[in-house]
C-alpha positions in Angstrom: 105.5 88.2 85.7 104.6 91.7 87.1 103.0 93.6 84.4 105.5 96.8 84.4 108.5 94.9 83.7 108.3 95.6 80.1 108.4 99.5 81.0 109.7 99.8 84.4 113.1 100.7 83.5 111.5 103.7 81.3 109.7 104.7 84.0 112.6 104.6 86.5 114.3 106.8 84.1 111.6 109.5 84.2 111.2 109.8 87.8 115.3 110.2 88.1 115.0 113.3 85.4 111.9 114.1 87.3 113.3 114.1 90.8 117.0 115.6 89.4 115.1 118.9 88.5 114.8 119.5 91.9 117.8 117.9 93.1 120.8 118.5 90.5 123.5 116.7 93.2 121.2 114.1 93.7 123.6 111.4 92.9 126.3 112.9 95.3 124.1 112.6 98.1 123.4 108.6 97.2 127.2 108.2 96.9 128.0 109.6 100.4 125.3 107.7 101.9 126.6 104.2 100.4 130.3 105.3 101.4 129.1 106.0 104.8 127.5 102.4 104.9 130.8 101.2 103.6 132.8 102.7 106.5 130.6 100.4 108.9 129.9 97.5 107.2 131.3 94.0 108.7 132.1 91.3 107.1 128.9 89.5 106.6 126.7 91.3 103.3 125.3 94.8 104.8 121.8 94.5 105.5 119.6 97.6 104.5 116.7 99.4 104.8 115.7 101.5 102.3 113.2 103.9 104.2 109.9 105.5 102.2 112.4 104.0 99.5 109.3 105.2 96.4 110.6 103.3 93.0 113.6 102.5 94.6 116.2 104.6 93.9 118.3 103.7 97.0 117.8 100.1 96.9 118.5 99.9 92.9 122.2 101.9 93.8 123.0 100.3 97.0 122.7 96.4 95.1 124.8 98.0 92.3 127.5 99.0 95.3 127.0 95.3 97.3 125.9 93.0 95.3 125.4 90.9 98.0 123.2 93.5 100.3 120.2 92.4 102.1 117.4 95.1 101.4 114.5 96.1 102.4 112.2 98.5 100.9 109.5 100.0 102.7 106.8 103.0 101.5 103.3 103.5 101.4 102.3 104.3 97.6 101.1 101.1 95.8 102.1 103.4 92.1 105.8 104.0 93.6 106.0 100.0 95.2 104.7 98.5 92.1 107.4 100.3 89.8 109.3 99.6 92.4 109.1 95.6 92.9 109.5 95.7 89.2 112.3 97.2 88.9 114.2 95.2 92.1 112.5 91.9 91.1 113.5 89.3 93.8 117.0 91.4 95.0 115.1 93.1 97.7 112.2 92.6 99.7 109.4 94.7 99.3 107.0 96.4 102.6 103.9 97.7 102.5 103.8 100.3 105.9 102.6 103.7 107.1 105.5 105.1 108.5 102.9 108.1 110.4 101.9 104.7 112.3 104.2 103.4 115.2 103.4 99.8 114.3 104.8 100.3 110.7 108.1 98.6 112.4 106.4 95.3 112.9 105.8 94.7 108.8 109.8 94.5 108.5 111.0 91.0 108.0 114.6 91.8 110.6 114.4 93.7 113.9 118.1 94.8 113.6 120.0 96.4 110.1 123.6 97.7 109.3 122.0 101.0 108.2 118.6 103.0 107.3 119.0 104.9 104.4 116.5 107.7 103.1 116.2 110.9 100.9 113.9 113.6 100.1 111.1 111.8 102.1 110.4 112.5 105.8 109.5 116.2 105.2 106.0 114.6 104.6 105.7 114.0 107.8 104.9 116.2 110.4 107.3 117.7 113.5 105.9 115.5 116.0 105.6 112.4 114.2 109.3 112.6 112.9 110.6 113.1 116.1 109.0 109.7 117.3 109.9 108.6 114.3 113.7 108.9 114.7 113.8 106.7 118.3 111.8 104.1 116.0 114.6 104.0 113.8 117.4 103.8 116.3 116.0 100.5 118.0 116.1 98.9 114.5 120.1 99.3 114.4 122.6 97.0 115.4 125.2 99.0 117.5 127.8 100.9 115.3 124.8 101.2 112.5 123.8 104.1 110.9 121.2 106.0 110.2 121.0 108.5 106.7 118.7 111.2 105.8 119.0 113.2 103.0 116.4 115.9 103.1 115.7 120.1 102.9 118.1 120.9 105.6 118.5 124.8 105.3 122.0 125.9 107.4 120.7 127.5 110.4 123.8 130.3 110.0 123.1 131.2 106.0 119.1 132.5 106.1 119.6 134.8 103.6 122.1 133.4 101.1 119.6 130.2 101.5 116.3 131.9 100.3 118.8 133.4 97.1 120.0 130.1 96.3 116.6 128.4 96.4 115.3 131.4 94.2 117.8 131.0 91.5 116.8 127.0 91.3 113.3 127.8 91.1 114.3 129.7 88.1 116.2 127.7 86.8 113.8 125.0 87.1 110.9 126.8 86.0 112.9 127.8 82.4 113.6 123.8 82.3 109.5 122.9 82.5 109.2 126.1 80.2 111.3 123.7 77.6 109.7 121.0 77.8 113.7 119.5 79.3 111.8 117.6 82.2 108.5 116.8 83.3 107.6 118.8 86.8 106.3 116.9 90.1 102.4 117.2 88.7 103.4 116.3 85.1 105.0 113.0 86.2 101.9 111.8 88.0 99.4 113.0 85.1 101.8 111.3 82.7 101.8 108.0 85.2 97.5 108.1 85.0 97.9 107.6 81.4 99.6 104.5 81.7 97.2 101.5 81.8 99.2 99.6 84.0 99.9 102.4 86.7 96.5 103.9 86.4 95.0 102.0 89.2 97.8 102.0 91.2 97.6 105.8 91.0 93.7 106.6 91.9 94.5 104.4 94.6 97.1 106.8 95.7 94.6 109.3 95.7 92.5 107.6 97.9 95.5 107.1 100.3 96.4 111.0 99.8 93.2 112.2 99.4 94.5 116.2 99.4 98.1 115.5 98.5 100.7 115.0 101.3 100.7 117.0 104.3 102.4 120.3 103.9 106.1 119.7 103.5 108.0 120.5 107.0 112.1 122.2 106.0 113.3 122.7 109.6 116.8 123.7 109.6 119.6 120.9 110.0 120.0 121.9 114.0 116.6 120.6 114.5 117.6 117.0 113.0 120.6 116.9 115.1 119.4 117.5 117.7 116.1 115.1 117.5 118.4 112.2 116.3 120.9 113.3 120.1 117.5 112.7 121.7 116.8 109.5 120.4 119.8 107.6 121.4 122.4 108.2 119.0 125.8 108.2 120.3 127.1 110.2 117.2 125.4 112.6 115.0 126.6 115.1 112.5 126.6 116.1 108.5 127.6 114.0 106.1 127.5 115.8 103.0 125.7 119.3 102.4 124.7 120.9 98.6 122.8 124.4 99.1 119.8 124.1 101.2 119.7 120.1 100.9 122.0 118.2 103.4 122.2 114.5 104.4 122.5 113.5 108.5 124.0 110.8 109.5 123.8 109.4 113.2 125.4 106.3 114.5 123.9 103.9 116.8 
């Protein structure tokens, strides 16, 4: 038995409050990505990928929505994976990959799924890489799948109403951490070091990130839609918009 079951539920629970500081609709974008899978699904069980899926927040919501679903979970961070292998137990399987590498297709156990799904993720990587990335992810498809990403997409047409409503959430999530209501980005990690379980797992990370991330890379949604046209889709557009966050959606 994987040694986090006993708290992995606990833990799944502070990364939501975590991760909800900065994203208050961040069930709203989950739910439109799962009704969008819904729309296409056939009648065999959907089979998902659950892309730089972390603890599994995608995967853990999509099984609740089909039972049945066929998932796939890949990310990179063995802290993230190990919550969250715990969490899905045997309901999903679980992928180790480097998606700045183009061979981090060939660890997937299917060639073809009903829909990749993602959220708050692929700003990691860089401009060049997620634009090779996107083609990547349209060859996986089966035709008529989708593809979902859920990410800092600022509306090219609001510039300056964006930069007020992303100052009045940084407020408003700065007077939260001021509380003590929820644990901030660097909290949550420090908090996960303490844990004897995840300790490893997270000086491990460090080794994988040796400075953090790479800088975090907002274009505005134009730039998505028009990266996904290039890479094959036949349709592309928004599926669901909340401030400067916004969730694409592009069919195979």
């Amino acid at each position: 038995m994987s040694p986090y079951i006993s708290n992995a539920a606990a833990w799944q629970e502070s990364w939501d409050r975590q991760q909800e500081a900065y994203l208050p609709d961040r069930e709203h974008r989950f739910a439109a990505m799962l009704d969008a899978v819904d729309a296409v699904r056939e009648a065999a069980p959907p089979r998902l990928l659950d892309l730089a899926g972390g603890t599994g927040t995608i995967s853990m919501r999509a099984l609740r929505r089909f039972p049945d679903a066929e998932v796939t979970l890949v990310d990179l961070d063995p802290a993230l994976l190990a919550l969250a292998t715990a969490s899905l137990d045997d309901r999903a399987t679980i992928v180790t990959a480097d998606l700045s590498r183009p061979d981090w297709a060939t660890a997937l156990p299917h060639r073809r799924y009903d829909a990749v799904l993602t959220a708050t993720a692929l700003h990691w990587l860089p401009a060049e890489r997620l634009r090779a990335l996107y083609p990547e992810i349209h060859d996986l498809l089966r035709p008529g799948g989708v593809f979902v990403n859920a990410d800092h997409m600022p509306d090219d047409g609001l510039p300056e109403l964006t930069k007020r409503l992303l100052a009045r959430a940084e407020e408003h999530r700065a007077a939260r951490y001021a509380a003590g209501a929820v644990l901030s980005w660097s909290q949550w990690w420090e908090q996960a070091e303490q844990d004897p379980n995840l300790a490893p797992l997270v000086r491990q990370r460090h080794a994988i990130y040796p400075t953090g991330h790479s800088p975090e890379w907002t274009p505005p949604i134009s730039w998505h839609l028009t990266a996904l046209t290039d890479a094959g889709f036949t349709e592309v557009g928004t599926l669901w918009r909340g401030a400067a966050d916004a969730a694409v959606i592009a069919v195979h």
